[in-house]
C-alpha positions as CSV (number, residue, x, y, z in Angstrom):
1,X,-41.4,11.7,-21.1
2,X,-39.9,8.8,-23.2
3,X,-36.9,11.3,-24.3
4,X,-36.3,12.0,-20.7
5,X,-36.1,8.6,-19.7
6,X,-33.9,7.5,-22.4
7,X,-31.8,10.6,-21.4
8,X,-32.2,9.2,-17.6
9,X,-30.6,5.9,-19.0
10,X,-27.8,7.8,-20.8
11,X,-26.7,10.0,-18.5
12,X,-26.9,6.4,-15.8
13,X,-25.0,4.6,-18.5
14,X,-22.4,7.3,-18.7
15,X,-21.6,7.4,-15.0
16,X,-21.4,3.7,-14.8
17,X,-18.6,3.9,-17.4
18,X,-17.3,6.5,-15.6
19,X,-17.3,4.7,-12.2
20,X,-15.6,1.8,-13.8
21,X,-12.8,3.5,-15.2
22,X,-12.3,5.3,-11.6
23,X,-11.8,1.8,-10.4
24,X,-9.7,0.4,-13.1
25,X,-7.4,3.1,-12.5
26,X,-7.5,2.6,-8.9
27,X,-6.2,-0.9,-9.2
28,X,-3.0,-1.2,-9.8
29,X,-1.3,-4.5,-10.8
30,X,2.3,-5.3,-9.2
31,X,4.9,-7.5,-11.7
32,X,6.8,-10.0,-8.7
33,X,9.5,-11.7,-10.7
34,X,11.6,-14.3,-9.9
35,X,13.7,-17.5,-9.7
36,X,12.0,-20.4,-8.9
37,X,9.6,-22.8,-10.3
38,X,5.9,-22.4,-9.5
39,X,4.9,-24.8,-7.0
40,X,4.8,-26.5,-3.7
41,X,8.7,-24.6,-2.5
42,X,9.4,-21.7,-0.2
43,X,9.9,-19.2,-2.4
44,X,6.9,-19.8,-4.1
45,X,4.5,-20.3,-0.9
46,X,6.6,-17.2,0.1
47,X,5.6,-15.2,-2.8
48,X,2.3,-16.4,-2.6
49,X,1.9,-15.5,0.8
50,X,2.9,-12.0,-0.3
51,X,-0.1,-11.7,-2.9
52,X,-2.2,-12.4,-0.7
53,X,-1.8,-10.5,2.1
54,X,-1.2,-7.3,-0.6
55,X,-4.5,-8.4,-1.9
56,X,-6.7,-8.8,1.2
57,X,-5.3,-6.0,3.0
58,X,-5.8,-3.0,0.0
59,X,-9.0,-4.5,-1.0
60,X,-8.1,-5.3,-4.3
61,X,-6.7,-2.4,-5.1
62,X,-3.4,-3.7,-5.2
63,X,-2.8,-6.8,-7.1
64,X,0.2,-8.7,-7.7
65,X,1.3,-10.6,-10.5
66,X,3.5,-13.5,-9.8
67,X,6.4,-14.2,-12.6
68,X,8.3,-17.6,-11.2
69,X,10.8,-19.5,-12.6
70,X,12.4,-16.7,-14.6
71,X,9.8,-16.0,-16.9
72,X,11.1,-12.3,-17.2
73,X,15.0,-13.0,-17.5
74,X,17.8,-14.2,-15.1
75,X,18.1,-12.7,-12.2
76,X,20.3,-10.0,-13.1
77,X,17.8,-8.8,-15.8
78,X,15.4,-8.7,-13.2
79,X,17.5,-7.0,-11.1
80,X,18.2,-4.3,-13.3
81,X,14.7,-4.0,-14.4
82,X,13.8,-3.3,-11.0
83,X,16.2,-0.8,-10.8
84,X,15.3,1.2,-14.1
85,X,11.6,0.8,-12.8
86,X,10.3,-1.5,-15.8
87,X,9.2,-3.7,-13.0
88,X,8.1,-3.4,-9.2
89,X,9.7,-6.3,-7.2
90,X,12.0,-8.9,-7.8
91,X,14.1,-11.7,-5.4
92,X,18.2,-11.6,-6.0
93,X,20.2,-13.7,-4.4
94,X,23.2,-12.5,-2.8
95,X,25.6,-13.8,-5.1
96,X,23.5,-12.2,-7.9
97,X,23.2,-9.1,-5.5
98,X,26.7,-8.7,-5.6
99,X,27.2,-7.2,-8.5
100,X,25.0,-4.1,-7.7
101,X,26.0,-3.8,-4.5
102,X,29.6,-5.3,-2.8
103,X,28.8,-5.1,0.5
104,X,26.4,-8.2,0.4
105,X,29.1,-10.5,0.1
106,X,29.7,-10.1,4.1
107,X,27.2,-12.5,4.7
108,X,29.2,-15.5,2.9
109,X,31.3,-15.6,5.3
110,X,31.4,-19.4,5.9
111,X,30.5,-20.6,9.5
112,X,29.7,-17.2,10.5
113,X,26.0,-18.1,11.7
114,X,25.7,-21.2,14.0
115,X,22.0,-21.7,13.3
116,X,19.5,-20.0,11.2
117,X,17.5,-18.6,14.5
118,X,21.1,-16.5,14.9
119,X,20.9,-15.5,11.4
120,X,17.1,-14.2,11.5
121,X,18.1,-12.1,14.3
122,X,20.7,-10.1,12.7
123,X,18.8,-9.8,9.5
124,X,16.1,-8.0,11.7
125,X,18.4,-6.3,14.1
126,X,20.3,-3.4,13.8
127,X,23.0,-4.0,11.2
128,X,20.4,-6.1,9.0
129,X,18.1,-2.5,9.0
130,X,21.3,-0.3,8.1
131,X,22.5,-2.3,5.6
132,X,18.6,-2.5,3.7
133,X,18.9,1.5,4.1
134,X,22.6,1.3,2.8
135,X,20.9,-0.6,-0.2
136,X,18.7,2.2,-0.8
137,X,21.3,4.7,-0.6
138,X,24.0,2.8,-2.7
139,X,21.7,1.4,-5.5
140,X,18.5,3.5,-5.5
141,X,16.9,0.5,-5.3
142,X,14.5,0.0,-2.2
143,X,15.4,-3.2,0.1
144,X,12.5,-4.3,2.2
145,X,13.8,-7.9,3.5
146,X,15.9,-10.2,4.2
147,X,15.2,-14.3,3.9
148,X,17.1,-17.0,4.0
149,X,18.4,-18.6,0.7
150,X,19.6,-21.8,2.9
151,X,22.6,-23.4,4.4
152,X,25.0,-24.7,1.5
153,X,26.7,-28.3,2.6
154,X,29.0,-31.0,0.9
155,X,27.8,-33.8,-1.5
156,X,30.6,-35.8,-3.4
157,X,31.3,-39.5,-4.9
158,X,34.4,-39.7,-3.4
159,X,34.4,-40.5,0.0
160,X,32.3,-39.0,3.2
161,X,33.6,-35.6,4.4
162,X,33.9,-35.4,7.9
163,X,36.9,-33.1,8.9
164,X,38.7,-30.9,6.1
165,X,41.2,-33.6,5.6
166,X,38.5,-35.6,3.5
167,X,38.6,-32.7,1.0
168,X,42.6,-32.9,0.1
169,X,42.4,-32.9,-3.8
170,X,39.1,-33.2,-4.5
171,X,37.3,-30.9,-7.6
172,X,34.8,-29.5,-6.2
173,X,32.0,-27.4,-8.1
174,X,31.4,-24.2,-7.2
175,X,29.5,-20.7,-8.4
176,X,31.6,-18.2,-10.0
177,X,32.1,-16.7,-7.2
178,X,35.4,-16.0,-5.6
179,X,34.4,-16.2,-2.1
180,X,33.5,-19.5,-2.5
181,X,36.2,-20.4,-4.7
182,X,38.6,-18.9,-1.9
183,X,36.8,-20.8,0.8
184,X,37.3,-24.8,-1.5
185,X,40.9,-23.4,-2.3
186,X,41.8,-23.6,1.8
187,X,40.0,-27.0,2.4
188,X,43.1,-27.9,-0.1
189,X,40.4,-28.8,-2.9
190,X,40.4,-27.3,-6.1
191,X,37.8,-25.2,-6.7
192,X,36.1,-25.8,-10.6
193,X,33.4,-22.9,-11.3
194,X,30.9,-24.2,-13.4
195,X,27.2,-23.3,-14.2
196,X,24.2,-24.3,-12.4
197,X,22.7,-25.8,-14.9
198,X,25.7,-28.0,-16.0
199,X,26.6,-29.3,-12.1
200,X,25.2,-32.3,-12.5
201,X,26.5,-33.8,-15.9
202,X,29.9,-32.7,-14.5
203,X,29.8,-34.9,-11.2
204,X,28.3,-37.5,-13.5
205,X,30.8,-37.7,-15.7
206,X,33.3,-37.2,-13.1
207,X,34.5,-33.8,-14.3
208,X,34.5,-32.5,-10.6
209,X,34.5,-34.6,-7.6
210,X,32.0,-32.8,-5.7
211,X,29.4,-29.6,-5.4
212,X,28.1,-27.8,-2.7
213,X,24.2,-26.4,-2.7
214,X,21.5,-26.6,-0.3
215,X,20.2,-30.0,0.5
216,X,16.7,-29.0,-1.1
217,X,19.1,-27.9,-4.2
218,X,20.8,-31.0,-4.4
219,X,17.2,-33.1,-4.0
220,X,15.5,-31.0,-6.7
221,X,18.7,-30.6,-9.4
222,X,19.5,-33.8,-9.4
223,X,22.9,-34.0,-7.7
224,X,21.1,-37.0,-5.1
225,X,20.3,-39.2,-7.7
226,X,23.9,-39.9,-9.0
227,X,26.3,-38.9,-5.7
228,X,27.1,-41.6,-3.1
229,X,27.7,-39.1,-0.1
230,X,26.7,-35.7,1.6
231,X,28.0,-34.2,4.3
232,X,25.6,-31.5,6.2
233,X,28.3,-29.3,6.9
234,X,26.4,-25.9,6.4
235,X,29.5,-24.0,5.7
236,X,27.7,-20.9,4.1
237,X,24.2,-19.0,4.5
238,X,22.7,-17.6,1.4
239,X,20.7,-14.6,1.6
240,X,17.7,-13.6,-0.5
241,X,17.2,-9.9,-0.8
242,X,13.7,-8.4,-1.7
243,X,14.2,-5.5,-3.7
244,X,11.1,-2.6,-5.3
245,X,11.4,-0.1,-7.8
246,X,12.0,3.3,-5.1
247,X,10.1,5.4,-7.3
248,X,6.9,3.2,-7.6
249,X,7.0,2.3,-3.5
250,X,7.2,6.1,-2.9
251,X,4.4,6.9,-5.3
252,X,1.9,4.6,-2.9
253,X,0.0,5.9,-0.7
254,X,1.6,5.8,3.2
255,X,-1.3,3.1,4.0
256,X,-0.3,1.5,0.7
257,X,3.7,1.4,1.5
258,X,2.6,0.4,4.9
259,X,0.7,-3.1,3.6
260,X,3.6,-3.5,1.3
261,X,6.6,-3.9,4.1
262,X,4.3,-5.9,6.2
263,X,4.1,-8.2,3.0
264,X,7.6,-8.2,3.0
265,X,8.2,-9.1,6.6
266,X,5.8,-12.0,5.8
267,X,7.6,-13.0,2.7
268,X,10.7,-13.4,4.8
269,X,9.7,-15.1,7.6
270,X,7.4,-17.7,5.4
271,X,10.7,-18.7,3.6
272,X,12.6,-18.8,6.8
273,X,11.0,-21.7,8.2
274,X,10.5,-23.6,5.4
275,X,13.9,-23.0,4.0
276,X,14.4,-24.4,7.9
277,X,12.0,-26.8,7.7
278,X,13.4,-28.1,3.9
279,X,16.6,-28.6,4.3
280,X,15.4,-31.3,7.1
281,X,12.8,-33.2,4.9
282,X,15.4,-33.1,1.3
283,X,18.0,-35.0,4.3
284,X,16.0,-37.2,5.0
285,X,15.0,-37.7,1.6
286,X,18.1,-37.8,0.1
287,X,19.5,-40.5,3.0
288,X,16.3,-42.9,2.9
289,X,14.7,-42.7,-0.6
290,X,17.8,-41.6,-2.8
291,X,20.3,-44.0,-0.5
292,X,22.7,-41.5,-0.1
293,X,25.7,-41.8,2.7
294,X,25.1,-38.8,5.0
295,X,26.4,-37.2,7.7
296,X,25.5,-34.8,9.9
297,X,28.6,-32.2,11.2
298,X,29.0,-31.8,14.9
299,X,29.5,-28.4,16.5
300,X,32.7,-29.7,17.0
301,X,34.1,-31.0,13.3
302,X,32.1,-27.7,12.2
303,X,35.0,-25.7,14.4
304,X,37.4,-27.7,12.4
305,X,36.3,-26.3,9.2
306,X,36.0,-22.7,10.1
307,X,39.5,-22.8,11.6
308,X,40.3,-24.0,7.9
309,X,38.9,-21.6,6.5
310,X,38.1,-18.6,8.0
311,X,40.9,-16.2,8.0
312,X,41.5,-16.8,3.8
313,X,37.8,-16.2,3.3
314,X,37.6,-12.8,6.0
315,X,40.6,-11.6,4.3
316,X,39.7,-12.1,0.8
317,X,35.5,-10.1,1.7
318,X,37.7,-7.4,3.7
319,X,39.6,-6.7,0.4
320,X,36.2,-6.3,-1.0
321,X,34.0,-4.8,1.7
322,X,36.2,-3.0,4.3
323,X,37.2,-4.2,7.8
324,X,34.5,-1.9,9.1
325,X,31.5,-3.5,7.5
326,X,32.8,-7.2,8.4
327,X,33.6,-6.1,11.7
328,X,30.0,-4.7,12.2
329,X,28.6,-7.9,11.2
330,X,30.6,-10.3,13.0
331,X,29.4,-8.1,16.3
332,X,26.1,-8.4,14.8
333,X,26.2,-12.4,14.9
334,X,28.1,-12.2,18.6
335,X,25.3,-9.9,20.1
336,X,22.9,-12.4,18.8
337,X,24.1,-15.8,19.8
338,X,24.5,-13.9,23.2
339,X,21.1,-13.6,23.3
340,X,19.9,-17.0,22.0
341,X,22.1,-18.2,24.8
342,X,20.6,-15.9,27.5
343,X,17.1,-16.7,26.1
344,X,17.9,-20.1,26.7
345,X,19.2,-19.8,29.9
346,X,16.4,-18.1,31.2
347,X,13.9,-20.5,29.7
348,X,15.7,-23.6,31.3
349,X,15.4,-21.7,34.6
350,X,12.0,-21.4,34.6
C-alpha cells in the first residue's frame, strides 16, 4: 500500500510538472521597445495602456515587456530588429521611418493638417489603412497604427515670430532631415541640422538662433529654460508608426492577432489626446512658469506661412514620393476637414 501511495505521489508530482511547463509554454512574453523615458508622458501611458489591455484580454497568456527610453538601441536598431524578427514591436517615428520606407515622408508636409481631429481621421480613414497595408507590402514589416508624434512649432532668442518675415536670417535648428531643412530654407532662414541631443548647448551658446520641436519637447529638453520666445505655429505633424515583427503576429492565434490590433487602436488613440492635451499644458508651462514670450498663430498668419512654404516643400516630397501618393493624401486631408465642417454644421443646427 505504502509503494502505491508513494507511486500515487509520483505519478501527481509528475503531472504537476508537466501541467506547469504546458503553461510556461503557453505564455508567451512580447519585447515593446522604444524611445521615451519611463514615466508620467504619452508614449509611456500609451504603451502602458497597451500591456494592459494585451494582458487582461489573453489572460495572461500574452505578456508584454515594456523597453522605454532606448534601452534596446536607437530607433533605427529597433527598427531593424523588428524587421529581422529579434524583437516583436517597436515605435519609429516618421523621420526615423523614413529610411525603410519613403513614402512616410508625405505626412511632413507642413500646414497640411489644420487640427489634429483632421489628422486622426485620415490616419483611420482610407488612405491611412492603405498606406499601413503598403507598409506591409514594402517592408515586410506589419503596421498596425498610426499616433500622433505632435505638432512641431517655433522657439528662438531672437525676436517673436509672427509672420515668415520674423524668420529672415535666422539659424534655425533642425533634424537631418531634408524636408524640414527645405521647409526653414523658404522662411529665408538658414537651416543648421544638428543632433537632438546637442540642440540645446547650440541655442545656448548661440550657435543657431532658433529650433523647432513640439512644445512638450521643448519643456522636457530644455530648450524653455534658456529661449526668450515661442511661437505656436504648428507648421508640421509628426507621426508615430507602430510596427510588429509579420512573422510572429501571423504565428498568433486569430483571437490572439485580434486582441493585439485592438491594443494597437488603443495605443494610438491614448497618445492622441494626450499628445493633444500636452502640447496645451507644456504652453502654458513654458509662458507662466519658464517666462517665455509666446504666441499663439491665427488661422490667418498660419496661411501666411504655408503660402511660404508649401509649394518648395510639395515639390521637394513629390521628388521623393510621387505626385500620386501626395495627391492621395492631400484628398485624404480635404475629405476630412469636409467632414469636420459638416459635422459641425449639423451639430450647431441642432
Amino acid at each position: 500500500m505504502r509503494i502505491t501511495k508513494l507511486a500515487a505521489l509520483a505519478a501527481a508530482s509528475s503531472l504537476a510538472l508537466i501541467a506547469g511547463g504546458t503553461a510556461a509554454l503557453a505564455q508567451q512574453e512580447i519585447r515593446f521597445a522604444f524611445e521615451m523615458f519611463e514615466g508620467d508622458n504619452p508614449e509611456f501611458n500609451a504603451a502602458t495602456a497597451f500591456k494592459e489591455y494585451v494582458e487582461n484580454k489573453t489572460n495572461g497568456e500574452l505578456t508584454v515587456r515594456l523597453f522605454p527610453g532606448n534601452q534596446m538601441g536607437s530607433v533605427r536598431e529597433t527598427t531593424e530588429m523588428v524587421q529581422q524578427g529579434t524583437l516583436q514591436l517597436t515605435l519609429p517615428s516618421d523621420g526615423a521611418f523614413a529610411g525603410f520606407y519613403a513614402p512616410i515622408q508625405a505626412w511632413s508636409m507642413p500646414y497640411l493638417f489644420p487640427s489634429a481631429p483632421v489628422a486622426w481621421k485620415v490616419m483611420d480613414g482610407e488612405f491611412g489603412q492603405w498606406m499601413l497595408d503598403d507598409i506591409q507590402e514594402q517592408t515586410g514589416m506589419r503596421a498596425l497604427a498610426f499616433s500622433q508624434n505632435g505638432f512641431r512649432s517655433f522657439m528662438n532668442n531672437e525676436r517673436l515670430i509672427v509672420s515668415p518675415d520674423d524668420l529672415q536670417g535666422m539659424r534655425i535648428r533642425t533634424m537631418e532631415s531634408p524636408v524640414y531643412m527645405t521647409m526653414v530654407e523658404a522662411l529665408g532662414a538658414s537651416a543648421t541640422p544638428i543632433a537632438g541631443s546637442e540642440a540645446v548647448m547650440a541655442l545656448q551658446q548661440g550657435v543657431v538662433d532658433g529650433l523647432e520641436s513640439p512644445p512638450p519637447v521643448h519643456l522636457s529638453g530644455g530648450a524653455a529654460d534658456v529661449a526668450d520666445y515661442m511661437t505656436l505655429n504648428e507648421h508640421v505633424f509628426g507621426l508615430h508608426i507602430l510596427v510588429a515583427n509579420d512573422d510572429w503576429f501571423t504565428s498568433l492565434s486569430p483571437d490572439h492577432q485580434k486582441v493585439i490590433t485592438d491594443a494597437a487602436q488603443l495605443f494610438a488613440h491614448v497618445e492622441n489626446v494626450e499628445k493633444t492635451a500636452g502640447d496645451w499644458e507644456a504652453i502654458r508651462v513654458i509662458a507662466e512658469e519658464r517666462g517665455v514670450e509666446v504666441h499663439i498663430s491665427t488661422a490667418e498668419e498660419k496661411a501666411a506661412f504655408r503660402d511660404a512654404v508649401y509649394e518648395p516643400v510639395r515639390n521637394f516630397i513629390v521628388e521623393q514620393v510621387g505626385e500620386d501618393i501626395l495627391t492621395r493624401m492631400e484628398n485624404a486631408v480635404a475629405e476630412a476637414e469636409a467632414e469636420a465642417e459638416l459635422y459641425g454644421a449639423e451639430t450647431a443646427a441642432e
